[in-house]
N, C-alpha and C positions, 0 to 999 in steps of 0.2 A: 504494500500500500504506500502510496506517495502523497504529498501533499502538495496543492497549490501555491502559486507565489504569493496573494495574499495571506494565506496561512503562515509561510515562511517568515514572511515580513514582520506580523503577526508574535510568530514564536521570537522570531531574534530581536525585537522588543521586549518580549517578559525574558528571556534571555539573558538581556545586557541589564537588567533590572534585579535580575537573581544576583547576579556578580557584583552589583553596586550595592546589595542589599548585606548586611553587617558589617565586619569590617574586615578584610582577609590580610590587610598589612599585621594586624596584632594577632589572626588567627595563625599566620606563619611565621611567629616567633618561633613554637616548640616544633618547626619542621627545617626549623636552619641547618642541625647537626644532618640531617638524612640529603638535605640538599646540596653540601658539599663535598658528602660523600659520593654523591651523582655527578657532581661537575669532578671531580677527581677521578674516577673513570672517565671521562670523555676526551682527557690528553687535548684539551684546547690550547695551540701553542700563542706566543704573543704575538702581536701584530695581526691574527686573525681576525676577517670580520663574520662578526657576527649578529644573527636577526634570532633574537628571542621572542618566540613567538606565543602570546600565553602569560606575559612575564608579570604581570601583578601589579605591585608597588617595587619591584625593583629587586627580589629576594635572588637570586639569580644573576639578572646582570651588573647588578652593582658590584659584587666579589668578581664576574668576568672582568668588569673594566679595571679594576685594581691591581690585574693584573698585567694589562697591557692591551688586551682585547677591545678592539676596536667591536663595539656593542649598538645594536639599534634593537631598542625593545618596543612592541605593541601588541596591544591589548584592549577588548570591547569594551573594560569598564572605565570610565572616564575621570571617575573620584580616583582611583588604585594607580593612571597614569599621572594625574596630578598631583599627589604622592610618592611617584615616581621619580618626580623632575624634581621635586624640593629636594628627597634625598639627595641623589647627584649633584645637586649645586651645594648643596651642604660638603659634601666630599669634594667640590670640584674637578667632577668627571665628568668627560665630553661624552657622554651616551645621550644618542637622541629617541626619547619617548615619541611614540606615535598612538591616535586611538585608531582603531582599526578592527578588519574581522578577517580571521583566518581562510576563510577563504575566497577571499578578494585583498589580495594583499596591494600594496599601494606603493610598489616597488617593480624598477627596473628588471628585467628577463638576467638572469647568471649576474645577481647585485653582491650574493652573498658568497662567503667560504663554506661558512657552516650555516645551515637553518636548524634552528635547536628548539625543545620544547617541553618540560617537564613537569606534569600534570595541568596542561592548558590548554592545547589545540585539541587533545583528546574531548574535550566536551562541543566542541564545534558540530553542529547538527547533521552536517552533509560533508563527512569523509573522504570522499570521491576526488572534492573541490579542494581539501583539504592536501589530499596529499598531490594533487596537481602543481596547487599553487606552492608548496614546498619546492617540489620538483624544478618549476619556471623559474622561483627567485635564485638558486643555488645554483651555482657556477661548474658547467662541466669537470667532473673528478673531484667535486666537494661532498660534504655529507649533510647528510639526515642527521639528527641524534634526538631522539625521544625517551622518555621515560614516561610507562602509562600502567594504570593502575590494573589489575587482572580481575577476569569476570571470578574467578575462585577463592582471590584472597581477602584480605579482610573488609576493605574498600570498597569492591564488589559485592559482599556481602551484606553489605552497609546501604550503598546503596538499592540492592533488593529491598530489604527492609524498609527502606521510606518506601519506595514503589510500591509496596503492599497497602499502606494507605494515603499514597499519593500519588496515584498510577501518572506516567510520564506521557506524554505527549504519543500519539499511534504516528505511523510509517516513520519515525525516527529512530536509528537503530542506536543500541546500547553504548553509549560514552567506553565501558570497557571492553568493546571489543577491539580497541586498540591495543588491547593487551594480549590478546586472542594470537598467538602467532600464523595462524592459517590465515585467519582474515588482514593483519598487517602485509603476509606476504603479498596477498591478491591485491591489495589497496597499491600499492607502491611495488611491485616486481615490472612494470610497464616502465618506471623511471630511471629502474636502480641497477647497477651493475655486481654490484655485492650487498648480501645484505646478511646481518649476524644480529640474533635477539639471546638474550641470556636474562632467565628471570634472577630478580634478585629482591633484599627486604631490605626495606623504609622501616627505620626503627622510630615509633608514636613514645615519647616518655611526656607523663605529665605528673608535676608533682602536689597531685589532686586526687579527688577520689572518682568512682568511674560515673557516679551520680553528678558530678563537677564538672565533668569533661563532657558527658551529652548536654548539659546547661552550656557550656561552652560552644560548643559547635554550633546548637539551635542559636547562642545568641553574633555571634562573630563568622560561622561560615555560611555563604551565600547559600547555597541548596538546600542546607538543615535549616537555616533561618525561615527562605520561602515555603517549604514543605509546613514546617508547623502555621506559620501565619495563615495558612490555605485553612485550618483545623478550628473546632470550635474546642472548648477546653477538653468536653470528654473523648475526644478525638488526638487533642494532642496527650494527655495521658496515658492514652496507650501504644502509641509511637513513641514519647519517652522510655514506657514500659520495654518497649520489646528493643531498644536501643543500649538502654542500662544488661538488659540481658546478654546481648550479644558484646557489647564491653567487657561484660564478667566475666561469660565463655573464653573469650580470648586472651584475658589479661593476666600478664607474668608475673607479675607482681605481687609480694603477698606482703606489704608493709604501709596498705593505704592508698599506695601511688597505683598510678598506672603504666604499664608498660609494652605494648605490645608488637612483632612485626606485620607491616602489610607488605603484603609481596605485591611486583611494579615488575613489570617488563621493558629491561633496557633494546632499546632500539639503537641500531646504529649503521647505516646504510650511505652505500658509496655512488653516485653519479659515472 
């Protein structure tokens, strides 16, 4: 099932509204330590440029640019780029923020070295466009580099669970099946001349309790934020219910805190 471009227009409206909605600069404080252990796998040399695609408030390219990487971040929410650009001037790094949508990128044909994206172009509605326009901007013999959350691990799990009482939008396929390696291959094997996935875990530490940490996400992450807002009270208490559950399932922890791995499918593919 597919849907119309008024629909589309439509969705990438409450879309870029879910993303503007709490606040994801302070939601990814406790996801810094996993994020540069993702940019430390990627062997980004200096003087590369680089188009972050997905990039937030800057959690990503601002450690790029410090290191010499020539960076251009964009992103559909327009609060999280304008927070993007304060940080950078604050640090006085030349990365240029752009608002934008993944897949209509706003860039020159072979502009980039690397087109990079870790947990951001994955929720882009139509995949297809997506990895195209990766494809267009990135410069013959450059790469891809994705990191996407897996429909099995905990993420995925996670967001099954709102799904159950927030069912998602029809003919739009699942944000994790970018983690999917069969379906990453078929999305991007048309562009790519090498390509290599290796799953690996996003270590979650908070040092809250796991009743703390679903209050957290409902209040600071966009899709837990919109999902409850959708609910009337006895609707969101049992979406908390089955949230706090699955927290406890998985959590290592046994001193109060939380701790858990989400497994994320590193992408890393050659032009």
């Amino acid at each position: 099932m597919s849907i119309n471009t008024v629909d589309m227009d439509a969705l990438k409206t409450r879309h870029k509204a879910m993303w503007m909605s709490g606040d994801y600069a302070k939601f990814a404080t406790y996801l810094f330590e996993g994020a540069m252990d993702f940019l430390h796998l990627c062997h980004i040399p200096a003087g590369a440029k680089v188009l972050d695609v997905g990039c937030g408030a800057g959690q990503t390219a601002i450690p790029l640019a410090r290191k010499g990487i020539h960076v251009t971040g964009i992103d559909i929410a327009s609060n999280l780029i304008a927070e993007a650009r304060k940080r950078a001037i604050a640090e006085n790094l030349p990365i240029q923020f752009d608002e934008g949508d993944a897949e209509q990128l706003p860039y020159e044909d072979a502009s980039f070295d690397i087109v990079f994206s870790l947990i951001g172009a994955m929720f882009a509605p139509q995949p297809q466009k997506v990895a195209a326009e990766f494809a267009r901007v990135c410069r013959p013999n450059g790469r891809i580099i994705m990191g996407n959350w897996t429909p099995s691990g905990f993420v995925g799990q996670m967001f099954k669970t709102m799904s159950a009482h927030v069912p998602p939008p029809t003919g739009i396929p699942s944000p994790t099946l970018w983690g999917d390696e069969e379906t990453v291959a078929g999305r991007l094997s048309p562009y790519v001349t090498d390509l290599h996935m290796t799953r690996r875990f996003y270590h979650f530490k908070y040092p809250f309790s796991v009743a703390e940490v679903v209050e957290f996400f409902r209040e600071f992450y966009g899709p837990t934020n919109r999902a409850f807002s959708t609910l009337d009270a006895h609707k969101q208490a049992a979406l908390r219910a089955d949230l706090e559950q699955l927290w406890s399932q998985h959590n290592l922890a046994k001193d109060g805190t939380v701790l858990l791995k989400a497994e994320y499918l590193e992408v890393q593919a050659i032009l």
